[in-house]
Structure formats: structure tokens, C-alpha cells
C-alpha positions in Angstrom: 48.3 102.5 18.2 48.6 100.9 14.9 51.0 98.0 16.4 48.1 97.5 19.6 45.7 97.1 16.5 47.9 94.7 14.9 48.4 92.7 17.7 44.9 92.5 18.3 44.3 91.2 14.6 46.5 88.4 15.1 45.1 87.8 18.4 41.8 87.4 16.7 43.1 85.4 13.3 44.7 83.2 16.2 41.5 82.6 18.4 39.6 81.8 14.7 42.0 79.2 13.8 42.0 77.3 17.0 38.2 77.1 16.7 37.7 76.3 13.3 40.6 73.6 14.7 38.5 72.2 17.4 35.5 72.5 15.0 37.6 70.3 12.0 38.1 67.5 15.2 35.2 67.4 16.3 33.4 66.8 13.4 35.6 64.1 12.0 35.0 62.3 15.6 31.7 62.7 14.8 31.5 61.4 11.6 33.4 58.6 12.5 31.0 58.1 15.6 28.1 58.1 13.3 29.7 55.5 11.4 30.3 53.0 14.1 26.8 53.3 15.8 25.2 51.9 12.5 28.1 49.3 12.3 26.4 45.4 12.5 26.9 44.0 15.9 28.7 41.1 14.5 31.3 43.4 12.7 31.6 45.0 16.0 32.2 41.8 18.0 35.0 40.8 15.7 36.6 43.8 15.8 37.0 44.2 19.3 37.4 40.8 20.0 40.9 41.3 17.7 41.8 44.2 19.8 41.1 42.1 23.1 43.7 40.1 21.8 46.0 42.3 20.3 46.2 44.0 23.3 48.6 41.2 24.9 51.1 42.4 23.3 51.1 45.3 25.8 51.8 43.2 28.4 54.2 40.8 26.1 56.5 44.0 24.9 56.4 45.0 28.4 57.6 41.7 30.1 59.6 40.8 26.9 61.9 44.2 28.0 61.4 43.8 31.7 62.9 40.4 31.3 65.6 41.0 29.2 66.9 44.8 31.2 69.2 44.6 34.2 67.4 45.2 37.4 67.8 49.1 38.6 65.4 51.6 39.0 65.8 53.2 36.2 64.9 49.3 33.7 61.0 50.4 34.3 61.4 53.7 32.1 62.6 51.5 29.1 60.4 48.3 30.0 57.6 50.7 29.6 57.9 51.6 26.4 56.8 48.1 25.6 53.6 48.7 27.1 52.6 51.0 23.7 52.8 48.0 21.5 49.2 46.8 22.1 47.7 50.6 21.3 49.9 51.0 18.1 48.6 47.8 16.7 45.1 48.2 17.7 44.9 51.8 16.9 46.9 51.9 13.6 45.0 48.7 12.8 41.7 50.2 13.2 40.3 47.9 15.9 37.3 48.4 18.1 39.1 49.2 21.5 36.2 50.1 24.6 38.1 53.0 26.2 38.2 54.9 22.3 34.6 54.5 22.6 34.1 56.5 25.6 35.0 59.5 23.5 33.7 58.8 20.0 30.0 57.7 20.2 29.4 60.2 22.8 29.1 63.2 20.5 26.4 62.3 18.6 24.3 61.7 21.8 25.6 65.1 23.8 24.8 66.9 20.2 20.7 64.7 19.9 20.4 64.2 23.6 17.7 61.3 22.2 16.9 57.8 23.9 17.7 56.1 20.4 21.3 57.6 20.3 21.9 56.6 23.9 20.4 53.1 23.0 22.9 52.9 20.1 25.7 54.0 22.5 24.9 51.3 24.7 24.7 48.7 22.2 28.4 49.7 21.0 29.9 49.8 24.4 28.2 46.6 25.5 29.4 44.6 22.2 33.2 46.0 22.2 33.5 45.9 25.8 32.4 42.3 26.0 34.7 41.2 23.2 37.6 43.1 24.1 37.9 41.5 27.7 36.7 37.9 25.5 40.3 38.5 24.1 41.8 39.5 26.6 41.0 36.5 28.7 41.9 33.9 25.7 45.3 35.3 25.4 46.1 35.2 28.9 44.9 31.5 28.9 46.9 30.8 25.8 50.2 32.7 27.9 49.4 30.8 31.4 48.5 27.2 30.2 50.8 26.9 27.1 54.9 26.5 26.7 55.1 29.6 24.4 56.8 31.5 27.0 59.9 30.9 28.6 59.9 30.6 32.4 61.4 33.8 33.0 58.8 35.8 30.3 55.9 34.2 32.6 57.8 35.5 36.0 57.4 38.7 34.1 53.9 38.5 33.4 53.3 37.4 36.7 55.3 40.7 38.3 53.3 42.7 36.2 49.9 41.3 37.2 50.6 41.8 40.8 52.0 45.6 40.4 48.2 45.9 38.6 46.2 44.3 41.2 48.4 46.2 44.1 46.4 49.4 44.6 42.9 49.1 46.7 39.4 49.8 44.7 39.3 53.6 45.2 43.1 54.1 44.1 42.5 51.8 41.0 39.5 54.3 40.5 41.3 57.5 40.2 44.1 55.8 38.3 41.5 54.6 36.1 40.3 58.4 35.6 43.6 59.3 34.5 43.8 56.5 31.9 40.6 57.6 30.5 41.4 61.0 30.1 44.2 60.3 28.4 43.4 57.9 26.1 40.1 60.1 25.0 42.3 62.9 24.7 45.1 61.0 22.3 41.7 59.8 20.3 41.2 64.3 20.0 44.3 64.8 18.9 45.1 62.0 16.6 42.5 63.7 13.5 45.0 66.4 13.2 48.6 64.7 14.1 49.1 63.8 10.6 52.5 62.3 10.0 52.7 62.5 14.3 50.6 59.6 14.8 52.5 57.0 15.8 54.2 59.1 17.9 51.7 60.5 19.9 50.3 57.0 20.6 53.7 56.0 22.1 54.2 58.8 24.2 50.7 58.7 25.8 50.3 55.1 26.1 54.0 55.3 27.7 53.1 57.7 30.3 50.3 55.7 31.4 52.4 52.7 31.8 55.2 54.9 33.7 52.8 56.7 35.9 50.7 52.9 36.6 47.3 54.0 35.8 44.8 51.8 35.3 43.6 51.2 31.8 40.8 48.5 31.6 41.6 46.2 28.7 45.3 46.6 28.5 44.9 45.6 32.3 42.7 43.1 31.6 44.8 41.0 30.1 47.8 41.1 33.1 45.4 40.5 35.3 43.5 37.2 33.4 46.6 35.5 33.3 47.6 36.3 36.9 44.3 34.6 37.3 45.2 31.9 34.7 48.4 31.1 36.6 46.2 30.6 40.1 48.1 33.4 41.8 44.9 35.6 42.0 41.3 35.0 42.4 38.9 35.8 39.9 36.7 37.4 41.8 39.4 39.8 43.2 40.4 40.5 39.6 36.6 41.2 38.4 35.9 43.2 41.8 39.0 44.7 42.5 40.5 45.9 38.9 38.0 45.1 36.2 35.4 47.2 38.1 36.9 50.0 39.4 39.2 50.4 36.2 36.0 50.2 34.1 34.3 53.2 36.1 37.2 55.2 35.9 37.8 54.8 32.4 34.3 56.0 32.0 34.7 58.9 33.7 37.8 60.1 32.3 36.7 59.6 28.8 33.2 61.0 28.8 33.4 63.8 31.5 36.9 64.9 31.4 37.0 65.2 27.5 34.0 64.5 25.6 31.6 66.8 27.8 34.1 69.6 27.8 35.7 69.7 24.0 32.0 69.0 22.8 31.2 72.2 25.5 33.6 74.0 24.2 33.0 73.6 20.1 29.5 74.4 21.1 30.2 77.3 23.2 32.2 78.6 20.4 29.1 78.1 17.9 27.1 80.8 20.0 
């Protein structure tokens, strides 16, 4: 009996924790959320319009190791990992990066429900999400119309941007959901990872690269210079990866993690 009643205590000290856990996360999203809804619009711009750019270097650490391995099968688990470098340096760095953002601002409006929060969430997605793929498309002009890369780098790139644009509207969708989900989810766990951080950002980011799902900046910027280089249209890259990659992101950030983990703190409140 008294070992059930122990059991049960630590059951209970257990459940306590993991709320007053979730509680600790989400209110330093929050508080971070409130913080970048009353950031100036030209603060925002520049922020995001650095981690448009630094993004690149996704697809740069990726081609730089796809280039450089021997080809096999298993090359793409190690070219990969240079997929991560873009989200270490725009995370780390603090830069305004869109698909963070369908996480964070969101619990201030799911906890007011009120037009002027949703008006402020619109003005931060429209801002960040307009200078993040303003970036994005000046790097990949800078990578297609300049010598900085060697021939072989840009047969790389251009390898890379056609694996992207491969998959049909609905499949870039879903693949698009996945992304979301993930990256909203690193953005939960990252308040309490601690000396983890890094870490955490490499492995998700590296499992989105492995498993090719569709992330709409990072993508952005393979498929812009695919564009650049005149071996896609731009209206198939708007149409057929911006879009759908966009919508999924969406999805997978706001419904997948910021409904439920703001459903669950609440839940837990009652």
C-alpha cells in the first residue's frame, strides 16, 4: 500500500513538473511574441531581409559537401548536414526567419482572440516573409550571375534546385506540413535546451533536409537561382514551390504546434 501511494506521489510530482514545464515555454514564447509584434516595421524588414540571405548558406553548405563527397547513396546523409548551416546562423543570430513566426506571434492572438492582435500578426508575417524571400532572391542572383562559384559548386546548386522543384503542388504541400511542424516544434523546445541548442537545430534542420521536405525560405533560395540560371520558370517556381511550401509551412506551424501546446497549457490551467 504504502509503495502504490508512493508511486502515485511521484506520478503526481512528475505530471506537476511537466506542466509547470510547458507553462515556463510557453510563456517565454510569449513574451518574446509580445516583443516582436511592437517591433518597428523597418527593424523587422532588416532583420529578415539578413536571414533571407543568410539562409544561402543552406543551400551553399549543402552543395559545398555534395560537391566535394564521392557519389554513392549513402554522400546525401553527410551532404545534408550542410543544409543546417543557414538555421544555425539565422537562429543563433537572432534573425527574423517567416516559418519561426508561425509559432511565436500566434500565442498572443489564440490567448486575446482580438482583431488588433491578428492585425499585428499579419503585419509581422507580411514584413518578414517579404524580406526573407527579398534575400533569398538576391543571393541566388549574386550565386547564378556572378564567378564566385566554381562550375562544379553551381552544377550542385543546380541538382539541388531540381530535386526541390521535383514533387507536384499537393506532395510539396504535405512536405511543407512536415517542415512546419518541425521547425515550430524546435522554436518549443529551444527555451529549455540550454547548453543543447545548437544541437537541436542541427538535428532537426538535418532531418528535414534528409527526409526532402519542403521548407519555404531555405527553398526559396534553391529554387531563385534555379530560376536565375534559366533552367526553371519563375512562374513554376512561385506556383509550384513558393506556394504550396508557404501553405504548408503555415499549417504545420500554427495547427500542428501552436493550437495544440497553447491547448494544452490552457487545458492544464483549468
Amino acid at each position: 500500500m504504502a509503495q502504490q501511494e508512493s508511486e502515485s506521489i511521484e506520478k503526481e510530482q512528475e505530471e506537476v513538473q511537466q506542466a509547470s514545464s510547458a507553462h515556463d515555454i510557453h510563456r517565454a514564447i510569449f513574451q518574446e511574441a509580445e516583443t516582436e509584434l511592437n517591433r518597428p516595421a523597418d527593424s523587422l524588414f532588416w532583420s529578415g531581409l539578413a536571414a533571407g540571405l543568410s539562409m544561402g548558406f543552406s543551400m551553399i553548405g549543402h552543395g559545398l559537401l555534395k560537391t566535394y563527397l564521392p557519389k554513392a547513396d549513402w554522400s546525401t546523409l553527410v551532404a545534408s548536414f550542410g543544409y543546417s548551416l543557414g538555421f544555425v546562423i539565422v537562429i543563433l543570430g537572432r534573425q527574423q526567419l517567416f516559418t519561426e513566426n508561425t509559432l511565436t506571434p500566434m500565442l498572443p492572438l489564440l490567448e486575446r482572440k482580438d482583431f488588433r492582435t491578428f492585425r499585428q500578426v499579419m503585419r509581422l508575417w507580411g514584413i518578414v516573409l517579404l524580406a526573407n524571400l527579398t534575400g533569398a532572391l538576391l543571393l541566388a542572383f549574386v550565386i547564378a550571375k556572378t564567378t564566385v562559384f566554381s562550375p562544379a559548386m553551381l552544377k550542385s546548386f543546380e541538382e539541388i534546385g531540381y530535386a526541390v522543384m521535383e514533387p507536384d503542388f499537393s506532395t510539396t504541400l504535405l512536405r511543407g506540413i512536415f517542415a512546419g511542424w518541425l521547425i515550430a516544434l524546435m522554436v518549443w523546445i529551444l527555451p529549455n535546451a540550454q547548453n543543447a541548442r545548437l544541437w537541436i537545430i542541427i538535428l532537426i534542420t538535418y532531418i528535414i533536409s534528409v527526409a526532402h521536405f519542403s521548407h519555404v525560405i531555405a527553398g526559396a533560395v534553391e529554387t531563385f537561382t534555379l530560376a536565375a540560371m534559366q533552367k526553371a520558370t519563375w512562374a513554376d517556381v512561385l506556383g509550384m514551390f513558393i506556394l504550396p511550401a508557404l501553405i504548408g509551412n503555415i499549417i504545420g506551424g500554427v495547427i500542428l504546434v501552436a493550437v495544440i501546446n497553447h491547448a494544452q497549457v490552457q487545458g492544464s490551467k483549468q
